[in-house]
SESEGU-774510 format. One record per atom (N, C-alpha, C): x, y, z; residue in three letters; residue number from 1; atom name. Coordinates in steps of 0.2 Angstrom, whole numbers, plus 2048, in hexadecimal, padded with zeros to 3 digits. Layout:
<atoms>
{{X,Y,Z},ALA,NUM,CA}
...
</atoms>
This chain:
<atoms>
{{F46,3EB,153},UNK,1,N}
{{F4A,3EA,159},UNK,1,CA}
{{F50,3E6,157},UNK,1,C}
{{F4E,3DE,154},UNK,2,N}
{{F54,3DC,152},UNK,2,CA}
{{F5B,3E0,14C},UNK,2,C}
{{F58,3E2,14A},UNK,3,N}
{{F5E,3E8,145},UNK,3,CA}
{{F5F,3ED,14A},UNK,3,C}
{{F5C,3F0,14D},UNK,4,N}
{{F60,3F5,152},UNK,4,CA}
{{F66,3F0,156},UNK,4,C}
{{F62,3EA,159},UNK,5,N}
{{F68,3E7,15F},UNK,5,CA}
{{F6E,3E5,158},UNK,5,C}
{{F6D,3E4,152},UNK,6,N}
{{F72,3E2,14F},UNK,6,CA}
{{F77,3E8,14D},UNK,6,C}
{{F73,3EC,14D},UNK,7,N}
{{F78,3F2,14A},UNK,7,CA}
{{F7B,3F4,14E},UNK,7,C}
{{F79,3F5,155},UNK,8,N}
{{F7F,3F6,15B},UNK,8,CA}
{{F83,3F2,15B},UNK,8,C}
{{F82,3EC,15C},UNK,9,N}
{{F85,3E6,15C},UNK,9,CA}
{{F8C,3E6,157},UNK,9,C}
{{F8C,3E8,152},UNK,10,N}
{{F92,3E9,14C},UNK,10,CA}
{{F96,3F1,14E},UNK,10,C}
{{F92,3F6,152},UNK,11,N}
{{F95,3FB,153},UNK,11,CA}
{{F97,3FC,15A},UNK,11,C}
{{F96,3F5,15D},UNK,12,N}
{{F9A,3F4,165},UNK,12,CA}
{{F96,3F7,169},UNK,12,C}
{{F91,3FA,16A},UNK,13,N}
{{F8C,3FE,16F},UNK,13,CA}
{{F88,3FB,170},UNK,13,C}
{{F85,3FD,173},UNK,14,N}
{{F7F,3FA,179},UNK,14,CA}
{{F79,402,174},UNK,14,C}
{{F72,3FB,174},UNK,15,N}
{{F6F,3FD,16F},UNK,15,CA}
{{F69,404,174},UNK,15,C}
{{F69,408,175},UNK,16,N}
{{F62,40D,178},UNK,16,CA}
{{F5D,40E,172},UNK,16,C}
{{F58,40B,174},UNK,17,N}
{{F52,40B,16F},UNK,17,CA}
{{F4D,40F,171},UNK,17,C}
{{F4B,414,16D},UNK,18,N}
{{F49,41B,16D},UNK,18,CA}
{{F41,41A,16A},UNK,18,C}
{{F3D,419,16E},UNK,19,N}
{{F38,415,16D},UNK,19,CA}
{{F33,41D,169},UNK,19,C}
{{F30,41C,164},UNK,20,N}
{{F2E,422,161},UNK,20,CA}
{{F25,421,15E},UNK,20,C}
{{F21,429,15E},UNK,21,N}
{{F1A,425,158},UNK,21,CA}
{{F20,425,151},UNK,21,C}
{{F1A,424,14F},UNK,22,N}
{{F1C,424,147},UNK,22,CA}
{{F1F,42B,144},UNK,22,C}
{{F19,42F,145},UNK,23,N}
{{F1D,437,144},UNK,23,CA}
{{F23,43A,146},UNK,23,C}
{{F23,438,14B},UNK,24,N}
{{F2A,43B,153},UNK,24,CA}
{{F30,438,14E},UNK,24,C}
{{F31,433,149},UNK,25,N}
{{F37,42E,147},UNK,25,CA}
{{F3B,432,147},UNK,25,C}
{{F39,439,141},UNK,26,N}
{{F40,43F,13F},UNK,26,CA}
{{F40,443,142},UNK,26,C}
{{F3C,444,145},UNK,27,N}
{{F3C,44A,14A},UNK,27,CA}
{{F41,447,14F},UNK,27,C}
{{F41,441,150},UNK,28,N}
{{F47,43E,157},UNK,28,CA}
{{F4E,43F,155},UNK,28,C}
{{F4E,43D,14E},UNK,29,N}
{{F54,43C,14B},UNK,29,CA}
{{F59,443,14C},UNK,29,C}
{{F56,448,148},UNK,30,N}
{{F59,44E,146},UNK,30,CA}
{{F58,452,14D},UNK,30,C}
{{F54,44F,151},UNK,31,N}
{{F56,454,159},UNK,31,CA}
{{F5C,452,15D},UNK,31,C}
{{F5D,44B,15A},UNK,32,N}
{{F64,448,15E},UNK,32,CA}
{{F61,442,164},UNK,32,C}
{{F5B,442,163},UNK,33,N}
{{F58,43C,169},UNK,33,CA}
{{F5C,437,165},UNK,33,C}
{{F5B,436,15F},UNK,34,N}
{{F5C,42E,15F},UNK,34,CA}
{{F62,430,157},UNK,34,C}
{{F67,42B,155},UNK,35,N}
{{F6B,42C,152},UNK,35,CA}
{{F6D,427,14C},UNK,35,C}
{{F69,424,14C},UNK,36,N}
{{F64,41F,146},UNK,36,CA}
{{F5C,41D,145},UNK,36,C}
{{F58,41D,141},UNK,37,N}
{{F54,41B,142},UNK,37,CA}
{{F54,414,13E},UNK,37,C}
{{F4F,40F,142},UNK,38,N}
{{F50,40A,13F},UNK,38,CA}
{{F47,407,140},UNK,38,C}
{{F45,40A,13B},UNK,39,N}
{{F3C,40B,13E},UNK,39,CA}
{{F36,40B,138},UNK,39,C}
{{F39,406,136},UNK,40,N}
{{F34,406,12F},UNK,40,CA}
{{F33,40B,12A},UNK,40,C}
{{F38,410,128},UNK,41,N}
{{F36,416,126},UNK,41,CA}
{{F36,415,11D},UNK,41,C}
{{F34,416,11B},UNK,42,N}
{{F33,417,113},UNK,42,CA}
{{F37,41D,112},UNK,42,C}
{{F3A,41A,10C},UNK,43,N}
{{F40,41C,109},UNK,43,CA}
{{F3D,424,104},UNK,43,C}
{{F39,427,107},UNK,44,N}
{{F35,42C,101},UNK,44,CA}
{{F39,432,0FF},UNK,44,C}
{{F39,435,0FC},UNK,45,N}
{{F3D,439,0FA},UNK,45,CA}
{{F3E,442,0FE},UNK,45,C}
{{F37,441,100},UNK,46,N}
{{F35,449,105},UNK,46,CA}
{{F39,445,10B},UNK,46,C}
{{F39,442,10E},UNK,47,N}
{{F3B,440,114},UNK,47,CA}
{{F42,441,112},UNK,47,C}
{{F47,43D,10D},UNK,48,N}
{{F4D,440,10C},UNK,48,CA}
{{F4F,446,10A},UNK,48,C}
{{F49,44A,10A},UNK,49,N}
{{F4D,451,10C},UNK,49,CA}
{{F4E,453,112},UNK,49,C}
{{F4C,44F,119},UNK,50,N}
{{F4E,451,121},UNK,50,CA}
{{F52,44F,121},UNK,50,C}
{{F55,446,120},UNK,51,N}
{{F5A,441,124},UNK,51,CA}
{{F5C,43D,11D},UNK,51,C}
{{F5F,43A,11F},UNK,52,N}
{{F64,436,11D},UNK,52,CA}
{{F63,430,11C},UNK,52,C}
{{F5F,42B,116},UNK,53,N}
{{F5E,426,114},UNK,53,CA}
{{F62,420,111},UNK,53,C}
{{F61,41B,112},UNK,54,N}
{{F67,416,112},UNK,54,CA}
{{F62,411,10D},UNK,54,C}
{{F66,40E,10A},UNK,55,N}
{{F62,40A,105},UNK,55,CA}
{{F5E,403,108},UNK,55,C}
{{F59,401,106},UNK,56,N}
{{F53,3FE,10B},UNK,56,CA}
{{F56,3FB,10D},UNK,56,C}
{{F53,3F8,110},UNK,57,N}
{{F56,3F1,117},UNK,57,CA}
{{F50,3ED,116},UNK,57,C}
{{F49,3EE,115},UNK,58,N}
{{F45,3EA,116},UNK,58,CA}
{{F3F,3EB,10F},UNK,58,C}
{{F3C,3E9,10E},UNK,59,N}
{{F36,3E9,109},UNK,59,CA}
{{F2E,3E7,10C},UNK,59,C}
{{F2E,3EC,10E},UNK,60,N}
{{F25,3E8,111},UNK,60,CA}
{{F20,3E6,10D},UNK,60,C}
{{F1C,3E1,10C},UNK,61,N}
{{F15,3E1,109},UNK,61,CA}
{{F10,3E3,10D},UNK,61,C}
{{F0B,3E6,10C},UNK,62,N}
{{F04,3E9,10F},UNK,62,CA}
{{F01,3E1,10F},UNK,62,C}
{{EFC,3E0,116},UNK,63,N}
{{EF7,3DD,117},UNK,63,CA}
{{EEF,3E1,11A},UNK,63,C}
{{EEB,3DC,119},UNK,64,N}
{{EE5,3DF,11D},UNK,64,CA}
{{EE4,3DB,123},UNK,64,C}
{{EE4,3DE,12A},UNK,65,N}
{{EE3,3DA,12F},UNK,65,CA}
{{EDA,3DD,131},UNK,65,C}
{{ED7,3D8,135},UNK,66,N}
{{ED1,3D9,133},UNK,66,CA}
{{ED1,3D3,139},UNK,66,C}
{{EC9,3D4,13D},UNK,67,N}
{{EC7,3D0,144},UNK,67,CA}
{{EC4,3C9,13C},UNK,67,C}
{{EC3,3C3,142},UNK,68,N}
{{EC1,3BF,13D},UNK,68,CA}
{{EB8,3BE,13D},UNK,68,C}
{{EB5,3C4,13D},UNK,69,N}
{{EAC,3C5,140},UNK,69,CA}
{{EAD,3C9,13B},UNK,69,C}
{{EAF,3CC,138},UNK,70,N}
{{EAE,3D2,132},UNK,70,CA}
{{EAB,3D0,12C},UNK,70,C}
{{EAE,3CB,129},UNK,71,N}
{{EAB,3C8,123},UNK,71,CA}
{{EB2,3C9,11F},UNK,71,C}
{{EB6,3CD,120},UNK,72,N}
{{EBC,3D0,11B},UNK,72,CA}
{{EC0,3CC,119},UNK,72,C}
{{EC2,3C9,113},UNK,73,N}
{{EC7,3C5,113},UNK,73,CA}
{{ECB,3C4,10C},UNK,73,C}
{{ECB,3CD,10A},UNK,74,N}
{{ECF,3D0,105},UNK,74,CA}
{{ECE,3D7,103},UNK,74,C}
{{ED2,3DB,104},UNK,75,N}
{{ED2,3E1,101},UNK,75,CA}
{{ECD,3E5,100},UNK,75,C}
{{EC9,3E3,0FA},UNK,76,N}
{{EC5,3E4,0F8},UNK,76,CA}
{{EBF,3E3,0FE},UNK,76,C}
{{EBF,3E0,101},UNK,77,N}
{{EB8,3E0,104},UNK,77,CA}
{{EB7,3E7,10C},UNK,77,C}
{{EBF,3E9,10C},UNK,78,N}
{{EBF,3EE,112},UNK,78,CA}
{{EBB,3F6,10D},UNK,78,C}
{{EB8,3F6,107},UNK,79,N}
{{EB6,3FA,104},UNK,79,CA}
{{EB0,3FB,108},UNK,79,C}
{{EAE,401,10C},UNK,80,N}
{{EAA,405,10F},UNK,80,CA}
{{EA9,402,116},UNK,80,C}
{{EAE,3FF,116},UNK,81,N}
{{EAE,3FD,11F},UNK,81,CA}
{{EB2,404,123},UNK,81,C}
{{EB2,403,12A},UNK,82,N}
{{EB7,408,12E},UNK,82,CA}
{{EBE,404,12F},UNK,82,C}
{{EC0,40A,12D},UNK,83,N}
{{EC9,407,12C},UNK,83,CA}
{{ECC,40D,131},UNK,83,C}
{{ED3,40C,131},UNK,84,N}
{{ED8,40D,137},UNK,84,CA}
{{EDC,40B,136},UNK,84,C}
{{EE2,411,136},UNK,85,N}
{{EEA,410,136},UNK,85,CA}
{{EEE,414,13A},UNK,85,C}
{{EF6,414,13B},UNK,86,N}
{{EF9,417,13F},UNK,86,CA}
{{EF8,41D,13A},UNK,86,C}
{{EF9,423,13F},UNK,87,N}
{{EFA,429,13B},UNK,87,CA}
{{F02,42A,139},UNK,87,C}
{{F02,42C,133},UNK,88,N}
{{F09,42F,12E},UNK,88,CA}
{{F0C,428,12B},UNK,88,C}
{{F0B,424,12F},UNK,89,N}
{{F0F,41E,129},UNK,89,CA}
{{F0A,41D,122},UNK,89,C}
{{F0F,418,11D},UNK,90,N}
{{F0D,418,116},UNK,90,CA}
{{F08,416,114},UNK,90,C}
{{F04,411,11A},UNK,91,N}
{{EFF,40D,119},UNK,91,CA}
{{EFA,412,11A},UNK,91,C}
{{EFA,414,11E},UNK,92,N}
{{EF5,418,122},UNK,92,CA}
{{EF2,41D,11D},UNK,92,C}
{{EF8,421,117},UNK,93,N}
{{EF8,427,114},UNK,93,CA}
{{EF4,422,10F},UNK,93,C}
{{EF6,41B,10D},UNK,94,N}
{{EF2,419,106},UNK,94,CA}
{{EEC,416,109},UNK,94,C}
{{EE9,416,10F},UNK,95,N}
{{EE4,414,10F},UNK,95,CA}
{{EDF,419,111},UNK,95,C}
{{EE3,41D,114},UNK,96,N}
{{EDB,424,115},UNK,96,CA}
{{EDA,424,10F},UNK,96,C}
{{EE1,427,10A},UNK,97,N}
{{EDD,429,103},UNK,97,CA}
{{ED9,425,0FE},UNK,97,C}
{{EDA,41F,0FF},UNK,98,N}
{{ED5,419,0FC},UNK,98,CA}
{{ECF,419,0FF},UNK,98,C}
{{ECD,41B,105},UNK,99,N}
{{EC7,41C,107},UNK,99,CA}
{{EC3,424,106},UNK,99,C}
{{EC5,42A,105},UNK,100,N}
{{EC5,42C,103},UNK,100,CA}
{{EC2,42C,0F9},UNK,100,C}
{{EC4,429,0F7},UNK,101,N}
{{EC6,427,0EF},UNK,101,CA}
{{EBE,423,0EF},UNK,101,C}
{{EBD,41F,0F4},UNK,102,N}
{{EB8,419,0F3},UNK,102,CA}
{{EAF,41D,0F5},UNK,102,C}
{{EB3,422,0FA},UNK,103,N}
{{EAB,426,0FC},UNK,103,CA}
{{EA8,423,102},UNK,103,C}
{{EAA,41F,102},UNK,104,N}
{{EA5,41B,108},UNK,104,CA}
{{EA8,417,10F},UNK,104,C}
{{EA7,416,113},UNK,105,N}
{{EAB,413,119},UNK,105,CA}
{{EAD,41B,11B},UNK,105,C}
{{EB2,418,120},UNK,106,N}
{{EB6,41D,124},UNK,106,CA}
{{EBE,41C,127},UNK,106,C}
{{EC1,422,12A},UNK,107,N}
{{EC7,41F,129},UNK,107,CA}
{{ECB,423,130},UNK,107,C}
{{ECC,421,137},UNK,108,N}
{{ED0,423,13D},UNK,108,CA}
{{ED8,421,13C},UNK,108,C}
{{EDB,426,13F},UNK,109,N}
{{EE1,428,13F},UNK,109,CA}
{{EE4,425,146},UNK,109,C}
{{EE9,422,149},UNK,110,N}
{{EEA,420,150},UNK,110,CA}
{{EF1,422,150},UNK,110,C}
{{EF3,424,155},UNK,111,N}
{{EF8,426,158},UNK,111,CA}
{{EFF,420,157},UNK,111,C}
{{EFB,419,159},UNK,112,N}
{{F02,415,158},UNK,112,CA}
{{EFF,40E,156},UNK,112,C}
{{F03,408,154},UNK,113,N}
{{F02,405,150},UNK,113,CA}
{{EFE,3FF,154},UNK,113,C}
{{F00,400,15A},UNK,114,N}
{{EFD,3FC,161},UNK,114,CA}
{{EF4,3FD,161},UNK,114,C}
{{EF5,405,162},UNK,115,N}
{{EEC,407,161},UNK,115,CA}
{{EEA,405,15B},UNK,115,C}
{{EED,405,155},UNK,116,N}
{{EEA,402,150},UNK,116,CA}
{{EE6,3FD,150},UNK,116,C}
{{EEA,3F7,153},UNK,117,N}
{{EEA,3F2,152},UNK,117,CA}
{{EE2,3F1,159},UNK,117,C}
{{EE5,3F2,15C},UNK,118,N}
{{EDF,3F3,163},UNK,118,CA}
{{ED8,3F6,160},UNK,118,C}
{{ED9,3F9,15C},UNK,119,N}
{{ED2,3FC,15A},UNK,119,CA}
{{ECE,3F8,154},UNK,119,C}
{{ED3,3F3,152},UNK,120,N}
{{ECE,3ED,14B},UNK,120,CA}
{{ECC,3E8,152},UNK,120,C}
{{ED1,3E5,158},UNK,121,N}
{{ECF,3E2,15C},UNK,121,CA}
{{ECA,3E2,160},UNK,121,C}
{{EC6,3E8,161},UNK,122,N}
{{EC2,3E9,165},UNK,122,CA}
{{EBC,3EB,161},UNK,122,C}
{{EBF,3EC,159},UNK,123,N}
{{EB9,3EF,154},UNK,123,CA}
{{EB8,3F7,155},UNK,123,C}
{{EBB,3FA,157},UNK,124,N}
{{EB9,402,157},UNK,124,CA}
{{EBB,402,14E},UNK,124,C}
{{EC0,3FF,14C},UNK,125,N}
{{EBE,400,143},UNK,125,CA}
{{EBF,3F8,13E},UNK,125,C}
{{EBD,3F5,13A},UNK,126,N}
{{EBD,3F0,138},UNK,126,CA}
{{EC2,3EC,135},UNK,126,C}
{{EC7,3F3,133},UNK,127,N}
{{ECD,3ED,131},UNK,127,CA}
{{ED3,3F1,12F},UNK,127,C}
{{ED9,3F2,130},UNK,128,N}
{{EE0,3F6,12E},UNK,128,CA}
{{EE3,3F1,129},UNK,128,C}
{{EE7,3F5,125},UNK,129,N}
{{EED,3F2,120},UNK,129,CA}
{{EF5,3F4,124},UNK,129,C}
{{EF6,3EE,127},UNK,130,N}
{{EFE,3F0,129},UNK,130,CA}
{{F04,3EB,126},UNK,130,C}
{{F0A,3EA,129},UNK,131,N}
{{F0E,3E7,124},UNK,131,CA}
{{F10,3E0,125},UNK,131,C}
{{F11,3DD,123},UNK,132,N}
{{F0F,3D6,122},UNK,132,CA}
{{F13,3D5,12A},UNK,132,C}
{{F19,3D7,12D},UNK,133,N}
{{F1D,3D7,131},UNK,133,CA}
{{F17,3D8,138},UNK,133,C}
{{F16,3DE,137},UNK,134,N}
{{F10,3E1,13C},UNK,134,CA}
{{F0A,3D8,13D},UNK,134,C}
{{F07,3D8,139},UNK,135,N}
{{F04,3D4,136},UNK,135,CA}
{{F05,3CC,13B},UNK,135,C}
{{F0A,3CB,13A},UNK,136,N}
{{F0C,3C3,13B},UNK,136,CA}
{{F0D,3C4,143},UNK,136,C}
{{F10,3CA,143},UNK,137,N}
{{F14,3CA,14D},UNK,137,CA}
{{F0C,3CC,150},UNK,137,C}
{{F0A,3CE,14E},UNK,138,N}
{{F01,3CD,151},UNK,138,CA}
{{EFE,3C8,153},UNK,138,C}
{{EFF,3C3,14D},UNK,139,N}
{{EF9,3BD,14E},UNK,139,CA}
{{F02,3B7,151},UNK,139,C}
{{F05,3B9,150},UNK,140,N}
{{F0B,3B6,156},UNK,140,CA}
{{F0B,3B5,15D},UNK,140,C}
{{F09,3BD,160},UNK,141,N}
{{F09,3C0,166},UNK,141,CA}
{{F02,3BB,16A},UNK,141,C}
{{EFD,3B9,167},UNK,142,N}
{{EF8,3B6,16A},UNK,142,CA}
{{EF4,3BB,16E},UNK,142,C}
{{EF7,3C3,16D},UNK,143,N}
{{EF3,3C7,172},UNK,143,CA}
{{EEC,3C8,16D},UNK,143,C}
{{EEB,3C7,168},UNK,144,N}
{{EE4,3C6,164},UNK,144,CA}
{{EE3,3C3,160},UNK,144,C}
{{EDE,3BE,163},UNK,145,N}
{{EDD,3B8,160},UNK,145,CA}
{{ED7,3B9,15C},UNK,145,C}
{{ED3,3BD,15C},UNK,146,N}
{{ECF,3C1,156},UNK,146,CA}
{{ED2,3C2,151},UNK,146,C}
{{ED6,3C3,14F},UNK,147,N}
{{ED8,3C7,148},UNK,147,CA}
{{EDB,3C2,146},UNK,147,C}
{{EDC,3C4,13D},UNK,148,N}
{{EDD,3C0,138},UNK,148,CA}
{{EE2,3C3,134},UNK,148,C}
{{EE4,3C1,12D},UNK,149,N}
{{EE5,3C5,128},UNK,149,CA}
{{EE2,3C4,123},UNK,149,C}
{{EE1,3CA,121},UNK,150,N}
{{EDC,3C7,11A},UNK,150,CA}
{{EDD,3CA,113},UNK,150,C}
{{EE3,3C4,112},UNK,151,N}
{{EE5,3C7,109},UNK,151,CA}
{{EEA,3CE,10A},UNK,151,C}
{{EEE,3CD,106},UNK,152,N}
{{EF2,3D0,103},UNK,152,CA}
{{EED,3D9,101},UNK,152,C}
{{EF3,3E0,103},UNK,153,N}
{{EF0,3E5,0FE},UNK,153,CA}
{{EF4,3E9,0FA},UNK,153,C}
{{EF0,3EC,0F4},UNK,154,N}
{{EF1,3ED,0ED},UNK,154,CA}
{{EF4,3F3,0ED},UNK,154,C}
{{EFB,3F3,0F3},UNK,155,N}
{{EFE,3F9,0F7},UNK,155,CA}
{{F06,3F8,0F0},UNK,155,C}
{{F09,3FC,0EE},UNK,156,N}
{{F10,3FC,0EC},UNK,156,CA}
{{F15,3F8,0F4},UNK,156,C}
{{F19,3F5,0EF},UNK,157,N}
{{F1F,3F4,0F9},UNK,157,CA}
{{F23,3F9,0FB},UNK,157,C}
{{F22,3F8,100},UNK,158,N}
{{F25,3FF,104},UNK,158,CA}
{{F2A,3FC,107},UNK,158,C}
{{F2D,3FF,102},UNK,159,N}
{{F38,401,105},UNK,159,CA}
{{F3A,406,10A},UNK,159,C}
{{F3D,402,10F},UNK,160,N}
{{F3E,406,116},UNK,160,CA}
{{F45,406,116},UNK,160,C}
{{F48,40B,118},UNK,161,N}
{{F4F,40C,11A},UNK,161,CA}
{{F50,411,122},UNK,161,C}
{{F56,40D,122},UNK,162,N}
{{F5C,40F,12A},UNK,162,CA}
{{F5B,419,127},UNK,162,C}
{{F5B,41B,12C},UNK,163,N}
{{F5C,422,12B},UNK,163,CA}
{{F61,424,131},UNK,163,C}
{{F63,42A,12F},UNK,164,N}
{{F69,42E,133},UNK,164,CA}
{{F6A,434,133},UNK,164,C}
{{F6B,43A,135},UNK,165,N}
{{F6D,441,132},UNK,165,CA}
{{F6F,443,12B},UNK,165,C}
{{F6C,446,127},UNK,166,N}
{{F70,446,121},UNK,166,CA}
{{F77,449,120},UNK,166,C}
{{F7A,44A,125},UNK,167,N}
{{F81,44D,124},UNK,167,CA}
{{F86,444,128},UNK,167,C}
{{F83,441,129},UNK,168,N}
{{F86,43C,12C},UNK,168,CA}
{{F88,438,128},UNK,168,C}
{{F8C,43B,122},UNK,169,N}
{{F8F,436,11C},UNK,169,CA}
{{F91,42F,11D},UNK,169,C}
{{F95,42F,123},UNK,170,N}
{{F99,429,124},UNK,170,CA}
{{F94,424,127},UNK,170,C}
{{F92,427,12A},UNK,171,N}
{{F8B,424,12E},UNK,171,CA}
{{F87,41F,128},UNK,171,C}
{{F84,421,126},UNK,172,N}
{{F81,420,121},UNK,172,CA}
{{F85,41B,11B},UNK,172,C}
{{F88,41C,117},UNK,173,N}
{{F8E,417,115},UNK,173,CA}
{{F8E,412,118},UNK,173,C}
{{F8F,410,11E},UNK,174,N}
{{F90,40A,125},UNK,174,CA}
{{F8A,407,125},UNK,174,C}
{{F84,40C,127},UNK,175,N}
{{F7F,409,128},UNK,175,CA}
{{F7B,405,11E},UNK,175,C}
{{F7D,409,11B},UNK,176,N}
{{F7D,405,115},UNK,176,CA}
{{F7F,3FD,113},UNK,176,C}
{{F86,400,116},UNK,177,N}
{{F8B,3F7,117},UNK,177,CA}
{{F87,3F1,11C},UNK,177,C}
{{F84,3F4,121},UNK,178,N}
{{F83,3F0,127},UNK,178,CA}
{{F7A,3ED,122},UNK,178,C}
{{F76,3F1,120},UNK,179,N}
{{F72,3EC,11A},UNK,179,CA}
{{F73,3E9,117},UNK,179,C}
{{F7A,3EA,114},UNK,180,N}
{{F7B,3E6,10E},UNK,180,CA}
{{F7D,3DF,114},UNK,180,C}
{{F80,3E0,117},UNK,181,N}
{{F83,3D9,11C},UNK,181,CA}
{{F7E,3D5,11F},UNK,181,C}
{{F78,3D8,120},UNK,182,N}
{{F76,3D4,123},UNK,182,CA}
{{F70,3D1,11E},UNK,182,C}
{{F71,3D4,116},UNK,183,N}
{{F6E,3CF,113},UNK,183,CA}
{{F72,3C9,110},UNK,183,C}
{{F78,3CA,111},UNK,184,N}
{{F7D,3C5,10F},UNK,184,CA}
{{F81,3BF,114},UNK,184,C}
{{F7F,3C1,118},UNK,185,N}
{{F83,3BD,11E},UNK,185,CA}
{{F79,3B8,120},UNK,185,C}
{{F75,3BA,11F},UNK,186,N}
{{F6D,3B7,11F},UNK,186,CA}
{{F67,3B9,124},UNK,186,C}
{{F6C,3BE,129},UNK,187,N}
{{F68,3C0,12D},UNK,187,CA}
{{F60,3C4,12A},UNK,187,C}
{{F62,3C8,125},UNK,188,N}
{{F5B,3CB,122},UNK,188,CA}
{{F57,3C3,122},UNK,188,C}
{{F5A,3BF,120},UNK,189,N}
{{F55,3BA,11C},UNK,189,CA}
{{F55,3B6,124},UNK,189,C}
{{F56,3B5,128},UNK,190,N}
{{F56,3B3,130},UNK,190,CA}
{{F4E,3B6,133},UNK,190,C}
{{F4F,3BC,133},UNK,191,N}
{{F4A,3C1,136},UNK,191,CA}
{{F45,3C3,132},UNK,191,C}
{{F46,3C1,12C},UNK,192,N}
{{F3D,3BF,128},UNK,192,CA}
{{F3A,3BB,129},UNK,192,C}
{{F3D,3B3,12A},UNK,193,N}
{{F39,3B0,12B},UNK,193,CA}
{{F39,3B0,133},UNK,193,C}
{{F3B,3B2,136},UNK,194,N}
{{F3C,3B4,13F},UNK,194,CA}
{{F33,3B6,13F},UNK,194,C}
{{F32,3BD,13D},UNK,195,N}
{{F2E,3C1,13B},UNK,195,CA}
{{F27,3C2,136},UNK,195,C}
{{F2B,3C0,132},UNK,196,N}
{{F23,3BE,12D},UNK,196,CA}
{{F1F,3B7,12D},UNK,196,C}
{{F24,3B2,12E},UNK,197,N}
{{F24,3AC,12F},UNK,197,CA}
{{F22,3A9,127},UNK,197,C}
{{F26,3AB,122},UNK,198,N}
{{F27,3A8,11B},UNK,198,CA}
{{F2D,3AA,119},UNK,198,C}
{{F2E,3A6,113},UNK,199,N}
{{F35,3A6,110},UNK,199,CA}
{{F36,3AF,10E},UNK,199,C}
{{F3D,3B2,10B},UNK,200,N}
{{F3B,3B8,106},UNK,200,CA}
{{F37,3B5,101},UNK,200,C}
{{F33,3BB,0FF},UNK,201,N}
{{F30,3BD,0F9},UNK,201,CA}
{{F34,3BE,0F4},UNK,201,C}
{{F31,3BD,0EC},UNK,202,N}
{{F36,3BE,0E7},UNK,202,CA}
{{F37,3C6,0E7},UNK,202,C}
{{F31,3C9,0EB},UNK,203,N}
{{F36,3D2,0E9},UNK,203,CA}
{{F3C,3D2,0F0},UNK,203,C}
{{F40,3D3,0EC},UNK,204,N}
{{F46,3D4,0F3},UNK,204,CA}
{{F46,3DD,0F3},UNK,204,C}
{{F4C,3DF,0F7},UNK,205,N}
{{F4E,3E5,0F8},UNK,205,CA}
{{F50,3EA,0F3},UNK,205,C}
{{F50,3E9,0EC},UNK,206,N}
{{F52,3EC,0E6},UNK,206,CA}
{{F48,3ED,0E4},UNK,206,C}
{{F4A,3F4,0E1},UNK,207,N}
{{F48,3F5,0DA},UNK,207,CA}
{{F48,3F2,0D3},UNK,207,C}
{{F45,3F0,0D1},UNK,208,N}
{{F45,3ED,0CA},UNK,208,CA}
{{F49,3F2,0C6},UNK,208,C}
{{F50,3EF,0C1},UNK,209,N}
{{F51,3F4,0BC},UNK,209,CA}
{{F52,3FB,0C0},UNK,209,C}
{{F55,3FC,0C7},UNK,210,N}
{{F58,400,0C8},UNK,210,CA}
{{F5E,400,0CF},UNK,210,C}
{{F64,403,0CD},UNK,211,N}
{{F69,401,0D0},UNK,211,CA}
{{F68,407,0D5},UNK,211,C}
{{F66,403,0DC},UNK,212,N}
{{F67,406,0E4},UNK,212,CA}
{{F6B,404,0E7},UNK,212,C}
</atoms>
């Protein structure tokens, strides 16, 4: 939300936020609903053959959120418990298939990240991996005072970029510019710790030993 009201903001409009699941993101895009996306999406290379990816804007780390009656309090201990994630995001893809891999536990799909999050709270599954971001505005929100974090997971970082129509060249260019600014000017680093509630981490927005 805050990147969206900024981006309008710099393009003189009035922000309409196209509230979407997860799945729905490109599908809104390319039918003309929505004319940016600014929605956590991972920079994957199938996905840039629909739309038009811009170089990240954020870096997320995976966490494990988990009730604090489970016993879990790392990674490793969510092995053969019942797990749950949003359907189609990259968390969700690397944790079905980890539990799958492990043989044992189980693994529910949810429509949005609310019900995910609703379902470790209530215990219909014992613990999700979301992003450190998700993570902090949870145990912020005071709306469940059950839940914890527990430890860091053994997830690669997932590079999210602004997306746009792939023919919207100029679009795209701009929306480029408008990341680069707003890691320069401090806002990125404003809304980190707004958000995560710590300083950046030493991985920043690049790739190691590659020019993006």
């Amino acid at each position: 939300m805050d990147y969206c009201n900024d981006l309008a903001k710099v393009l003189g409009v009035d922000a309409e936020v196209v509230e979407t699941p997860f799945p729905d993101r490109i599908p809104a895009l390319v039918s003309g609903r929505a004319d940016v996306i600014v929605a956590s999406t991972s920079d994957t290379l199938e996905r840039a053959k629909t739309v038009g990816l811009t170089v990240p804007y954020f870096a997320f780390q995976m966490v494990v959120l988990t009730r604090d009656n489970t016993g879990i309090n790392s990674f490793d201990d969510i092995k053969g418990k019942a797990l749950g994630n949003t359907s189609g995001t990259y968390e969700a893809i690397a944790l079905e298939k980890d539990v799958k891999q492990w043989g044992s536990g189980s693994f529910r799909a949810y429509q949005s990240q609310n019900d995910t999050i609703l379902a470790v709270a209530q215990g219909h599954i014992d613990a999700t991996v979301v992003t450190n971001t998700v993570a902090a505005a949870t145990l912020k929100s005071g709306k469940y005072k059950n839940l914890k974090i527990a430890g860091n997971a053994p997830y690669v970082i997932d590079y999210v970029s602004l997306g746009a129509k792939r023919s919207e060249y100029g679009l795209i260019n701009y929306l480029n510019l408008f990341v680069n600014q707003q890691v320069r000017s401090g806002r990125y680093k404003e809304l980190f710790v707004k958000w995560v509630g710590t300083e950046i981490p030493p991985t920043d927005l690049t790739v190691p030993h590659v020019y993006y």
